[in-house]
KEKE-3310 file (N, C-alpha, C; in steps of 0.2 Angstrom, whole numbers, plus 5000, padded with zeros to 4 digits):
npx = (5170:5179:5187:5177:5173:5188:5189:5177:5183:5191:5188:5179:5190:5197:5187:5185:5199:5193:5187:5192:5201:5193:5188:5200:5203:5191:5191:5206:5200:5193:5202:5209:5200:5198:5209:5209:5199:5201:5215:5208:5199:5210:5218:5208:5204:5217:5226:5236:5238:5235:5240:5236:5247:5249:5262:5267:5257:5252:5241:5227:5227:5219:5215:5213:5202:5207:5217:5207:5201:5215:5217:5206:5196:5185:5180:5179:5182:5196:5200:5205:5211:5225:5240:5245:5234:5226:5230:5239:5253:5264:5274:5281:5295:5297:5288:5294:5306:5303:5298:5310:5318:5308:5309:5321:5323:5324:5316:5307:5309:5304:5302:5301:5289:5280:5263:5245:5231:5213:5207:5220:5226:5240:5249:5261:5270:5277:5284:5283:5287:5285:5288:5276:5270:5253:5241:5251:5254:5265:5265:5263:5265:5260:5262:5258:5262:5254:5263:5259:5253:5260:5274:5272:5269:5280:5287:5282:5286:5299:5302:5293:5303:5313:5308:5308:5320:5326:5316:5321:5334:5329:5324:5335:5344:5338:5332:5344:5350:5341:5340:5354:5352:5341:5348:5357:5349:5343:5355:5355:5346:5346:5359:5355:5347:5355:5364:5375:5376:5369:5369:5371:5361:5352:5358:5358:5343:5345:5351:5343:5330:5337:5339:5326:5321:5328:5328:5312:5313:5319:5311:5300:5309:5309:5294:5294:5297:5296:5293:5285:5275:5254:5237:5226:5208:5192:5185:5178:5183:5179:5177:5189:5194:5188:5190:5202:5203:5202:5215:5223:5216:5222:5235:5233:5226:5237:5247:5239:5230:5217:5205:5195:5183:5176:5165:5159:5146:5154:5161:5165:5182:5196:5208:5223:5222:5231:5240:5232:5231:5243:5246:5236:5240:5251:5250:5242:5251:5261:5254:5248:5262:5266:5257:5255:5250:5235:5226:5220:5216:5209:5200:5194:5183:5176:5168:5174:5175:5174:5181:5187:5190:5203:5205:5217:5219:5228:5230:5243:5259:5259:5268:5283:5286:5296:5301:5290:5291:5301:5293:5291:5302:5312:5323:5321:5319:5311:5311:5317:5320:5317:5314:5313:5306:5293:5282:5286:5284:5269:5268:5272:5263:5251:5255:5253:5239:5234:5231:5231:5244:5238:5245:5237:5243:5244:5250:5238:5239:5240:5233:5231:5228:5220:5217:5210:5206:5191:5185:5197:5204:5215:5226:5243:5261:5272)
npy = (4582:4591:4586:4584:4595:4601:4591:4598:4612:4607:4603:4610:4619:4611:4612:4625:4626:4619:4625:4635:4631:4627:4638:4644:4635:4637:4648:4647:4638:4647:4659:4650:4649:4659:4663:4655:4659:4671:4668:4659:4668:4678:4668:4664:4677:4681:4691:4686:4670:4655:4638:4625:4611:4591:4586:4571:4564:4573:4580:4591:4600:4612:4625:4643:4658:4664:4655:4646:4652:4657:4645:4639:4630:4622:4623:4612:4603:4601:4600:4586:4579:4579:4587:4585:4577:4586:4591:4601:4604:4608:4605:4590:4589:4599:4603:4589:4594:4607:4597:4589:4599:4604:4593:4593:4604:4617:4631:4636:4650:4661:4654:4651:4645:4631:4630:4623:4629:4626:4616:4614:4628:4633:4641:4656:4656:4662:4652:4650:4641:4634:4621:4619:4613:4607:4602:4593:4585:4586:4599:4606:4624:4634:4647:4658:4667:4674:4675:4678:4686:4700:4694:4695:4708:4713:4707:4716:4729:4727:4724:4735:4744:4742:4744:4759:4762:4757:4767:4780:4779:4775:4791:4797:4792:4789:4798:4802:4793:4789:4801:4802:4788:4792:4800:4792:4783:4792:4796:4783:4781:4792:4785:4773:4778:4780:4778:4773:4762:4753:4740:4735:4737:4728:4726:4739:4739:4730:4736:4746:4740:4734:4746:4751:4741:4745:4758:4753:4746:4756:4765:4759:4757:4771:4770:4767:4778:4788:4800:4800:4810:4806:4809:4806:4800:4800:4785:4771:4753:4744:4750:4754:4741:4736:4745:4741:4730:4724:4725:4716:4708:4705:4702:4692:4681:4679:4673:4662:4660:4662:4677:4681:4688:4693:4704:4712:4722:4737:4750:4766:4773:4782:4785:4782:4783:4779:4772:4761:4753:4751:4741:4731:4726:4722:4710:4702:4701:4693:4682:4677:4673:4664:4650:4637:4634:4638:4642:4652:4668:4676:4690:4697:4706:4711:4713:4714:4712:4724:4729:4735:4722:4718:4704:4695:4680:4663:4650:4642:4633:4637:4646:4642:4637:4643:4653:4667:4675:4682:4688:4704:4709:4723:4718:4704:4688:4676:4674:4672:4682:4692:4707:4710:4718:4723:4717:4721:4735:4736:4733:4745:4753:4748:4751:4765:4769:4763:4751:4732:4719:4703:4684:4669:4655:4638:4619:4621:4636:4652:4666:4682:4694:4712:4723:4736:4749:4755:4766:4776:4788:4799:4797:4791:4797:4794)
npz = (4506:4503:4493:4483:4480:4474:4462:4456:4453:4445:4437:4430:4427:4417:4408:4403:4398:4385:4380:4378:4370:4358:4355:4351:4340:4332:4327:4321:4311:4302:4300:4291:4283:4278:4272:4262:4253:4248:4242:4233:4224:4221:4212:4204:4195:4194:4180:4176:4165:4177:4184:4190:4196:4197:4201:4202:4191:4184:4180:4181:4192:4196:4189:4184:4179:4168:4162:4159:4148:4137:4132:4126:4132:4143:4161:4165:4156:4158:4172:4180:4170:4160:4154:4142:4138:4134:4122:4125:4125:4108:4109:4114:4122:4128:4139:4147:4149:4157:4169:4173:4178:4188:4195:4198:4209:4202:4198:4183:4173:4164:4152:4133:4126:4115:4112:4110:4109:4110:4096:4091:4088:4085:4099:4105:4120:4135:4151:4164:4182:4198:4211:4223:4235:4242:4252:4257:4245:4230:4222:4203:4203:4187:4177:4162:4149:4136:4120:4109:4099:4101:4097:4085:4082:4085:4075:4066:4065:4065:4050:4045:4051:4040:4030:4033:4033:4019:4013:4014:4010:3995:3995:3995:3987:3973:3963:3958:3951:3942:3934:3927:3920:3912:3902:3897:3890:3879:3872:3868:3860:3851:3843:3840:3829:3818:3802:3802:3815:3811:3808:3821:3829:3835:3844:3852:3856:3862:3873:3877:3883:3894:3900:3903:3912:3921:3925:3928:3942:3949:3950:3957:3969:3971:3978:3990:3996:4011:4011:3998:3990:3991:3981:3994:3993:3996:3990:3981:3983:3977:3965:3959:3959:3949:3936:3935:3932:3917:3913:3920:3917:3905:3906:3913:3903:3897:3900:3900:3910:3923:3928:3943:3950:3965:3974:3985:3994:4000:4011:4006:4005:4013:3999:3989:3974:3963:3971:3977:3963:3964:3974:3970:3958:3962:3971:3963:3952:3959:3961:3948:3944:3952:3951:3937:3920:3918:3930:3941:3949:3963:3966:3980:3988:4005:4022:4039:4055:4058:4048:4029:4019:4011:3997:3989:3982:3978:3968:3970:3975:3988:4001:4009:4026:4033:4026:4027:4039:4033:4020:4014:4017:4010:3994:3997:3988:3979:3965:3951:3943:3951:3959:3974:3978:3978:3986:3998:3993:3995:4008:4014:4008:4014:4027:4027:4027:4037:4039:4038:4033:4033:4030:4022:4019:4010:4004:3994:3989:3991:4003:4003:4014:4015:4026:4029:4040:4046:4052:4051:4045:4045:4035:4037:4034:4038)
capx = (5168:5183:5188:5173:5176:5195:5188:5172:5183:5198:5184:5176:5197:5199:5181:5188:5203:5192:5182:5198:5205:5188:5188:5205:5201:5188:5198:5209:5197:5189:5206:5212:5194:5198:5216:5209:5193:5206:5219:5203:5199:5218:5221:5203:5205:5225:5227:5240:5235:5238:5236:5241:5246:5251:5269:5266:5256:5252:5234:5225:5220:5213:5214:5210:5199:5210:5220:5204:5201:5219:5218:5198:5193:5178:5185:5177:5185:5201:5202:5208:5215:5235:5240:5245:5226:5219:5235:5243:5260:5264:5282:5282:5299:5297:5287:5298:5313:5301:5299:5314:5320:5307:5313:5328:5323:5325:5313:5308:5306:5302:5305:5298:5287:5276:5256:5240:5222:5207:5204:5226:5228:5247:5252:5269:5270:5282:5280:5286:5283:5289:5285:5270:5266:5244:5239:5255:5256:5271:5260:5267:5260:5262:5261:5260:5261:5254:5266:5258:5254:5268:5280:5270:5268:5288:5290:5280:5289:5306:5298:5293:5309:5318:5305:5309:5329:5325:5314:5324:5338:5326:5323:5341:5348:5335:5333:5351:5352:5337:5341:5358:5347:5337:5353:5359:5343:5341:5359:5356:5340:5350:5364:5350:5343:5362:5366:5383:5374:5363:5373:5371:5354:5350:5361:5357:5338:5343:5355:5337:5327:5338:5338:5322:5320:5333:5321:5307:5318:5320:5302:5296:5313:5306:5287:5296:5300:5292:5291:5280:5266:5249:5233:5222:5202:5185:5185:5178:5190:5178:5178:5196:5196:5185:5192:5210:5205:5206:5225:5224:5213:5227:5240:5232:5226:5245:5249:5232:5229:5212:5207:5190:5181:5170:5164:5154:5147:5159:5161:5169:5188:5200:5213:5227:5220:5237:5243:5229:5230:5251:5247:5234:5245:5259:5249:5238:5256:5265:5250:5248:5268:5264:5253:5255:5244:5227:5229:5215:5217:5202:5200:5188:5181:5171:5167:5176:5174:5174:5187:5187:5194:5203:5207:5220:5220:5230:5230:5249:5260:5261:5272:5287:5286:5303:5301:5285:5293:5305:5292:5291:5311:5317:5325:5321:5314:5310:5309:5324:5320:5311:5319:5312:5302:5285:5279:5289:5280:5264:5268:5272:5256:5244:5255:5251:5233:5235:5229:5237:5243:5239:5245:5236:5246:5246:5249:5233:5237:5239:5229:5234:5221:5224:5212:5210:5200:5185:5185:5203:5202:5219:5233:5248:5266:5278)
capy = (4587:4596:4581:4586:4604:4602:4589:4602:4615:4603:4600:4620:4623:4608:4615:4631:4625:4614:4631:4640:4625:4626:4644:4644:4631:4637:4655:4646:4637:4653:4661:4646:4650:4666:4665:4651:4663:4675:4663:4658:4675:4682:4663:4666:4685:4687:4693:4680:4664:4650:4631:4620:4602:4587:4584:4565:4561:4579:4579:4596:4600:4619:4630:4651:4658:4666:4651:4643:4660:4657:4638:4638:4625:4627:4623:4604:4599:4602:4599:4581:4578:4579:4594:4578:4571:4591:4591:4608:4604:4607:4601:4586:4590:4606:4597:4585:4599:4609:4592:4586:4606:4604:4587:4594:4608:4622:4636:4638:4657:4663:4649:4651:4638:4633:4629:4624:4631:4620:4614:4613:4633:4636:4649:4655:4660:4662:4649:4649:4636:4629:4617:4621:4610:4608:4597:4586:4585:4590:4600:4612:4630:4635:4653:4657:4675:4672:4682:4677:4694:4705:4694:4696:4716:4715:4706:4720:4735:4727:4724:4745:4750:4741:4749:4765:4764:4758:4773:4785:4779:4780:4797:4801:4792:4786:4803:4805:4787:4790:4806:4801:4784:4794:4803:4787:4780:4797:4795:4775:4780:4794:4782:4767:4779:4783:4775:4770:4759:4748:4733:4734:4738:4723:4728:4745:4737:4725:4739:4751:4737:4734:4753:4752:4738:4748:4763:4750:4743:4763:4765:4753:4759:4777:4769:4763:4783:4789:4808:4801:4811:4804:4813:4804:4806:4796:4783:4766:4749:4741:4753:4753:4734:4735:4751:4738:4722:4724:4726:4711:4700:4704:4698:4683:4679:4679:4666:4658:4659:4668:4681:4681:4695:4692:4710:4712:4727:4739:4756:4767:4772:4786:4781:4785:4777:4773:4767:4753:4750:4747:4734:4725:4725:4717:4705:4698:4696:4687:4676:4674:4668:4656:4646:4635:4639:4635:4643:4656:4672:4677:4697:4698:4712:4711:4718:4709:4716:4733:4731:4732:4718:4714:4698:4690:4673:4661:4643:4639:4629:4639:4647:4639:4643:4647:4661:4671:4679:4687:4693:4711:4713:4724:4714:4697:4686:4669:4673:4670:4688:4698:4713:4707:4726:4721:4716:4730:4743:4733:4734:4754:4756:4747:4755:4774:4769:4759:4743:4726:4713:4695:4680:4662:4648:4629:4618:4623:4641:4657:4671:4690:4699:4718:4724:4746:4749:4762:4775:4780:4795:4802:4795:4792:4800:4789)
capz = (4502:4501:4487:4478:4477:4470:4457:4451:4451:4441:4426:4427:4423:4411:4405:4402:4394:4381:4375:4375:4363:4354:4350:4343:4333:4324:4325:4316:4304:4300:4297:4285:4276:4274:4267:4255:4249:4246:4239:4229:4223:4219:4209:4197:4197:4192:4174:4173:4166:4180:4184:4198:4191:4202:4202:4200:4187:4178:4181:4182:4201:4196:4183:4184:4174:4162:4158:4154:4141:4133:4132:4122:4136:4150:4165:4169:4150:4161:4176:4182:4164:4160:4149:4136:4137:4129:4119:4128:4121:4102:4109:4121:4124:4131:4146:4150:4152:4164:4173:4175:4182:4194:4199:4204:4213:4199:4196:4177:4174:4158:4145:4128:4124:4108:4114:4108:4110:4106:4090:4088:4086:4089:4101:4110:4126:4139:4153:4174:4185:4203:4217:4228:4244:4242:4256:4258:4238:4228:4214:4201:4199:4184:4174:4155:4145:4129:4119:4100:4097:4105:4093:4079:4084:4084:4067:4060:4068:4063:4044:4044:4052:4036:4024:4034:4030:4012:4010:4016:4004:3988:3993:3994:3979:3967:3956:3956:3949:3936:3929:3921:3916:3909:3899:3894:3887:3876:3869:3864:3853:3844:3839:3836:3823:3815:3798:3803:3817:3808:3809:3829:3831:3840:3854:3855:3857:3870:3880:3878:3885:3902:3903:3903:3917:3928:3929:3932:3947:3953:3950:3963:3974:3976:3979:3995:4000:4017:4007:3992:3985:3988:3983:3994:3992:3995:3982:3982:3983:3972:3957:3959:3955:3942:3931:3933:3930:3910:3914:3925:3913:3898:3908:3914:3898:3890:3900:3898:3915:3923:3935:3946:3955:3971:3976:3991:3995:4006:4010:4004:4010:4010:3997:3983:3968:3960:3977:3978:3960:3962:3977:3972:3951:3964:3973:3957:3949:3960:3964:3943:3944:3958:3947:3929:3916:3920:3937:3945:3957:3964:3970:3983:3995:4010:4028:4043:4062:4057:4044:4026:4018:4001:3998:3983:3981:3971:3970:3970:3979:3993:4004:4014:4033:4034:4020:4030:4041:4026:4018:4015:4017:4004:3990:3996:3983:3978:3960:3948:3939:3954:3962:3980:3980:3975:3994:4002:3991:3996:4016:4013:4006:4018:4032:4026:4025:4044:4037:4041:4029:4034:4026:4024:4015:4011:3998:3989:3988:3998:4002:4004:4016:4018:4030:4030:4046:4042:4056:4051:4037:4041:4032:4040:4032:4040)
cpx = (5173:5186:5187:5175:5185:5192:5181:5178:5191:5194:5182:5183:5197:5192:5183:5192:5199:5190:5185:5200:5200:5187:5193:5206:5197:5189:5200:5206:5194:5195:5210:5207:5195:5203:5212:5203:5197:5210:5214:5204:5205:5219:5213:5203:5211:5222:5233:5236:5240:5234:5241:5239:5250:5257:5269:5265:5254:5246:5232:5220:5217:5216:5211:5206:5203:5216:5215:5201:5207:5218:5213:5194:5187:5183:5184:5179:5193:5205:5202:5210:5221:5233:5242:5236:5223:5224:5238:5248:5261:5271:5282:5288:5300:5294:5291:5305:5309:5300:5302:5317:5317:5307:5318:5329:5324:5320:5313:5305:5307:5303:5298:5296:5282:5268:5250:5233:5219:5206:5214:5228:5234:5249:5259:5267:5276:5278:5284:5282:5289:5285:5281:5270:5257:5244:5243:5257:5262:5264:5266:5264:5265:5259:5262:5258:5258:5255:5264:5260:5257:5272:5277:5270:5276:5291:5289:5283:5297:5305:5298:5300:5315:5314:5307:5315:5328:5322:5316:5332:5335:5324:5329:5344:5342:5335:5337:5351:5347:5338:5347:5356:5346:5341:5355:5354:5341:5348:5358:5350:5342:5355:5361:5347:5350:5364:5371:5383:5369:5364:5372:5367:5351:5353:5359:5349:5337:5345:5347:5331:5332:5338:5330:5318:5321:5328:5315:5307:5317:5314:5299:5301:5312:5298:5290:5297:5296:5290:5286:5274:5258:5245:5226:5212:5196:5181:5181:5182:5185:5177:5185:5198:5194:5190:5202:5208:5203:5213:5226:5222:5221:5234:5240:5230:5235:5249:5247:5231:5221:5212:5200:5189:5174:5169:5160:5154:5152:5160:5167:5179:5193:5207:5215:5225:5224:5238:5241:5228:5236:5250:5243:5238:5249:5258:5246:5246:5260:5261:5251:5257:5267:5261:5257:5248:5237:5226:5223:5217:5211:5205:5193:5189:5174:5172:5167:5175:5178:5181:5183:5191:5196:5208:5210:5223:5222:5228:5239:5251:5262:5266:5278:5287:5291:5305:5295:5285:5298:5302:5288:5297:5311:5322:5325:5315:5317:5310:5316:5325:5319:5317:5317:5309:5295:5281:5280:5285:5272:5263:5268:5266:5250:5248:5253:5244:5230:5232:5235:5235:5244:5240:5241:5240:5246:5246:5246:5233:5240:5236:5233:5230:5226:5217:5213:5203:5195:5186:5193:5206:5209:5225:5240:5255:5272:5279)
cpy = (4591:4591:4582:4593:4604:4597:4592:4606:4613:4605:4610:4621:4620:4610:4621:4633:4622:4619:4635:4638:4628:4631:4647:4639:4632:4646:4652:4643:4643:4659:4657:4648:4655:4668:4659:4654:4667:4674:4663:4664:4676:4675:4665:4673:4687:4686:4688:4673:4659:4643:4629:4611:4596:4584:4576:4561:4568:4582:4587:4598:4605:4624:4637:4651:4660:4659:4644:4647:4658:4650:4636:4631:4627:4624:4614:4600:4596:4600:4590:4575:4580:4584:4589:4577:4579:4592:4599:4609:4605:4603:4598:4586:4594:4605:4593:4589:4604:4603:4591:4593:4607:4601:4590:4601:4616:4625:4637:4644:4658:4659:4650:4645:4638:4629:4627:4627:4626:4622:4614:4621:4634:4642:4651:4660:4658:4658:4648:4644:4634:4624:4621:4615:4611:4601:4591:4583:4588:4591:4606:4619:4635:4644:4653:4664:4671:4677:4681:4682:4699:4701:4696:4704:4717:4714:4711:4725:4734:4726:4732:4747:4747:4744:4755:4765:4763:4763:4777:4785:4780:4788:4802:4800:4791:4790:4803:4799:4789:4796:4805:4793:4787:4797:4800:4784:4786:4796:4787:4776:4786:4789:4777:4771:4780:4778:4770:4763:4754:4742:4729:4735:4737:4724:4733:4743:4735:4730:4744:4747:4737:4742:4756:4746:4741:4752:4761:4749:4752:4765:4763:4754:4764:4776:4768:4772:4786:4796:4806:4803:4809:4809:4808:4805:4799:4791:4774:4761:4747:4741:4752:4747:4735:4737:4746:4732:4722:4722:4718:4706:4698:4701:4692:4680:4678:4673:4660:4655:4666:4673:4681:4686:4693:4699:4712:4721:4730:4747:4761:4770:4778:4785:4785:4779:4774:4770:4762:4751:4745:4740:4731:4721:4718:4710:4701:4694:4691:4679:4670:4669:4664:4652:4645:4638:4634:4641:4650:4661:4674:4683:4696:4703:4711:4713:4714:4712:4722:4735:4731:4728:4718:4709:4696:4685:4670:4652:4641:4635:4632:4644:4645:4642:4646:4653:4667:4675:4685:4690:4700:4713:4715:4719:4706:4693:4680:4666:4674:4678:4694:4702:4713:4715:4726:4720:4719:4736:4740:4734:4742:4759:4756:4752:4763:4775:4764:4754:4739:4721:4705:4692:4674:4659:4642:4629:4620:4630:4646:4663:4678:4693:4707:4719:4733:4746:4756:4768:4775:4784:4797:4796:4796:4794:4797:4782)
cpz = (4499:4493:4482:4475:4474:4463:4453:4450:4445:4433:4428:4423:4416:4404:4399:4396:4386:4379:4374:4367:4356:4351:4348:4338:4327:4323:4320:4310:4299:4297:4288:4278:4272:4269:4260:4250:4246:4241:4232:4223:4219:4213:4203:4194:4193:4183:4170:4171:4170:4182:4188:4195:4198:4197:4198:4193:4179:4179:4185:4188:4201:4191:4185:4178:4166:4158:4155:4145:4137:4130:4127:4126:4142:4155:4167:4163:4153:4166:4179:4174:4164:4153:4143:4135:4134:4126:4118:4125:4113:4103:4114:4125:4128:4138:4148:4152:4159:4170:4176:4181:4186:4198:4204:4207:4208:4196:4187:4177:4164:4151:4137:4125:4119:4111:4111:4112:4108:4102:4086:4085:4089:4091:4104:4114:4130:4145:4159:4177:4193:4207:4220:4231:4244:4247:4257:4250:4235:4221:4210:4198:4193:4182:4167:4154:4137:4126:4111:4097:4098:4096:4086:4076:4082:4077:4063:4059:4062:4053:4043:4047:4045:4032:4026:4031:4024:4009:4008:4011:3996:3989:3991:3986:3975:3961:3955:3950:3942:3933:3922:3917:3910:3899:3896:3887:3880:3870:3865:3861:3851:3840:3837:3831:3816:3809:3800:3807:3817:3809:3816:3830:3835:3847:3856:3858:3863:3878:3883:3883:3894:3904:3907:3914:3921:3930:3930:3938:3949:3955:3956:3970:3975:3980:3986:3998:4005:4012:4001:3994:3985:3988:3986:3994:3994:3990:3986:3977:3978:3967:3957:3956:3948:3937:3930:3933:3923:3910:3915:3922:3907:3902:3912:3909:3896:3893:3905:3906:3917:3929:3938:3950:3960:3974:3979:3992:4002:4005:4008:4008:4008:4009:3992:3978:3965:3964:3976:3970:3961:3967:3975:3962:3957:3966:3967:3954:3952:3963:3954:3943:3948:3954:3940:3926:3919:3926:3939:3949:3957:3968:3973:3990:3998:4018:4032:4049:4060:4053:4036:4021:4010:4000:3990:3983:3975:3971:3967:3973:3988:3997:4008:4018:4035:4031:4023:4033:4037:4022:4018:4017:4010:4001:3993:3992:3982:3970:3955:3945:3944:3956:3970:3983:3980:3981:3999:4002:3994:4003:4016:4012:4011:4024:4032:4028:4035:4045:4040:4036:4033:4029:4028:4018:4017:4005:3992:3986:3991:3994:4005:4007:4019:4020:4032:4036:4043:4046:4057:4045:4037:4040:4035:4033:4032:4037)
residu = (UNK:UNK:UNK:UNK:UNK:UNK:UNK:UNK:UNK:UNK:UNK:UNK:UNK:UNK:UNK:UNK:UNK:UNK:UNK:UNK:UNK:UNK:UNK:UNK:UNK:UNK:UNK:UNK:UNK:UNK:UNK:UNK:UNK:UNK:UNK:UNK:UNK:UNK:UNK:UNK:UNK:UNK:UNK:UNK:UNK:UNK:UNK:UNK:UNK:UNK:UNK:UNK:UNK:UNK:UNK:UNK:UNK:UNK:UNK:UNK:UNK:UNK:UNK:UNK:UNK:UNK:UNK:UNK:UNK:UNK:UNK:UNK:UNK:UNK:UNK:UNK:UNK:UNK:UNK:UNK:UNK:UNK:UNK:UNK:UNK:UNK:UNK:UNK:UNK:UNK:UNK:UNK:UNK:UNK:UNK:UNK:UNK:UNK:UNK:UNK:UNK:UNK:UNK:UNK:UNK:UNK:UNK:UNK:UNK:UNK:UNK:UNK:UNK:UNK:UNK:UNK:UNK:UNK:UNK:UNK:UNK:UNK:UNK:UNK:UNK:UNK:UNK:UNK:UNK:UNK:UNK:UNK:UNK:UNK:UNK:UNK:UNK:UNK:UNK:UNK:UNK:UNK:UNK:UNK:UNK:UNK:UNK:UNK:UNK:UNK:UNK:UNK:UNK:UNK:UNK:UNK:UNK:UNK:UNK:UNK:UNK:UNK:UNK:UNK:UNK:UNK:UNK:UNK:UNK:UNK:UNK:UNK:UNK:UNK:UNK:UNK:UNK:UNK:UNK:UNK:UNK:UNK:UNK:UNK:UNK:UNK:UNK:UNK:UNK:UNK:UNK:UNK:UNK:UNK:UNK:UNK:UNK:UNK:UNK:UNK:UNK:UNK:UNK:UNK:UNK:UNK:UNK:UNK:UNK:UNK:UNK:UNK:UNK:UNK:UNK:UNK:UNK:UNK:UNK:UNK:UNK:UNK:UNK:UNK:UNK:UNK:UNK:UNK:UNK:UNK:UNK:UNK:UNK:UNK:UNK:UNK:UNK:UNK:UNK:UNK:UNK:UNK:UNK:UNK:UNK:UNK:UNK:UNK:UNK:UNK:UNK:UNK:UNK:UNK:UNK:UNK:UNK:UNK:UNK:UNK:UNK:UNK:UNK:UNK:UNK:UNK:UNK:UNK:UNK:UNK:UNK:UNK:UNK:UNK:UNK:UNK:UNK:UNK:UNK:UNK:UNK:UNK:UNK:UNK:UNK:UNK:UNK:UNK:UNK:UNK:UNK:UNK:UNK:UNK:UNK:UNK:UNK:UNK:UNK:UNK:UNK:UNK:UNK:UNK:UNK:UNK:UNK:UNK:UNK:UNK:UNK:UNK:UNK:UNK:UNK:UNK:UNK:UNK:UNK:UNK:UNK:UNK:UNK:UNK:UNK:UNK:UNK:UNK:UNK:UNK:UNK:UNK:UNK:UNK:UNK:UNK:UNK:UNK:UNK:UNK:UNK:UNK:UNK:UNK:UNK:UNK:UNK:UNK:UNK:UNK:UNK:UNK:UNK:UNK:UNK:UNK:UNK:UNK:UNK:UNK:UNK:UNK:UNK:UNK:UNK:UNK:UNK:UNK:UNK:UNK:UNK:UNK:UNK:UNK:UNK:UNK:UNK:UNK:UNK:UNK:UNK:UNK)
# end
């Protein structure tokens, strides 16, 4: 008996023990659950975009929401596919250096890298990544900033703080500069009318004609001055075209070239009349010199989320992309004659008015959209 009683109460203990075992087991499952709901949670949830790739072969073990949102993919386009197989990379090179640095144990933090979205739209983002450990897997979790628009935000700033410094010197020198112009220019058509200089006429002609550029060129260098003069008023953009496209026809006729008007209704905008006549003068011309004779610019206005748009279009050869970012620097120009001011006084303008110039170009052409937002009446001064 007594044999019996020490082997009941052996199993009651090892009993005991098994229900111990069994409720920190599923303790502990129910702890794992909860860090990986959590885990879960904080990984679709963070504002970063992230994704977890396998080491091996690349292949996408899970995706957050927001890096399905940057990417333009759902999430089941994604996941057990390689960042090559939705063509992620614009630079495959740029993968095989984060590889190789996680190979050998090195953390990538912050690399600038160039990306695509779906349908091949290029982006730049900043992009971190290291080793992670998932169920005995070497996988690699990744992070990306997408900085398109930050840099784009920066080009623009650094663009207006060179229009600022060029302003601020046409307000300082330009009348000094134009007034003794002006002096000169008064003295060379006294002595062009002078008997004495008749013989020389022709130079005095050609000296009165550069005098005359110079203070064209100064002209276009005060339009750059943060202190200019507007009187702005309640006007509409698409009278504006109109009342200037005679101007605009006679100088695309002269070198037999045309102009086109698409004019959608839009409302109206508080503006300076000369201002929006001189940008859209600057853009129409340097679209007509982009083109041989036959050559087209189309002006068109129309109403884009909650903007109103004016659109000058050319059909030339383009733009080079290595020239895009340079334009709207004072005096940089592409044109054997220009003054590199014409695109300057053009950003000067939309900025007062707290518009934004975008460009589109290719082979076929490029487009100039300034876009004036509607609920913004006052005028900026800076």
């Amino acid at each position: 008996m007594k044999d019996e009683d020490k082997t009941k109460q052996q199993l009651i203990v090892e009993l005991n023990e098994m229900r111990q075992m069994l409720t920190e087991h599923k303790r502990m499952e129910e702890a794992l659950r909860l860090s990986e709901e959590r885990f879960s949670k904080a990984f679709n949830a963070s504002p970063c975009t992230m994704a977890i790739t396998s080491l091996k072969d690349g292949r996408f073990l899970d995706v957050n929401d927001n890096f399905c949102h940057i990417v333009g993919f759902a999430r089941e386009e994604i996941i057990g596919h390689t960042s090559l197989e939705i063509g992620f990379w614009l630079d495959r090179v740029d993968r095989e250096l984060i590889i190789r640095s996680i190979e050998n144990k090195n953390p990538v933090r912050d690399l600038e890298i160039n990306f695509c979205r779906k349908k091949a739209e290029p982006r730049l983002g900043l992009y971190s990544a290291e080793e992670v450990d998932i169920n005995g897997e070497p996988c690699i979790l990744s992070i990306i900033t997408d900085i398109t628009e930050l840099r784009k935000m920066e080009v623009e700033i650094t663009r207006l703080d060179r229009l600022n410094l060029v302003g601020e010197m046409a307000a300082s020198i330009g009348h000094e500069i134009r007034n003794p112009m002006t002096t000169v220019r008064g003295f060379l058509q006294i002595l062009q009318e002078n008997e004495d200089y008749q013989n020389e006429i022709e130079y005095f002609m050609l000296m009165i004609e550069e005098v005359d550029r110079a203070n064209a060129i100064i002209t276009q260098f005060l339009s750059l001055a943060k202190d200019k003069l507007v009187e702005p008023k309640s006007l509409s953009l698409n009278e504006i075209i109109r009342k200037l496209e005679p101007l605009l026809r006679v100088k695309a006729i002269s070198r037999n070239q045309y102009i086109e008007l698409e004019l959608n209704d839009v409302p109206d905008l508080i503006l300076d009349s000369e201002e929006i006549r001189q940008m859209i003068f600057n853009f129409v011309d340097n679209g007509l010199e982009s083109m041989s004779s036959g050559g087209e610019v189309t002006i068109r206005t129309f109403m884009q989320k909650g903007c109103v748009v004016l659109a000058v279009q050319d059909h030339g050869q383009g733009i080079a992309p290595e020239l895009l970012d340079k334009l709207g620097t004072p005096f940089f120009t592409t044109k054997e004659q220009g003054t590199g001011l014409g695109l300057p006084v053009c950003y000067r303008i939309a900025a007062r008015y707290n518009a934004k110039i975008d460009i589109e170009t290719s082979s076929r052409g490029t487009t100039f959209y300034v876009r004036f937002p509607i609920q913004s009446p006052s005028l900026r001064t800076d």
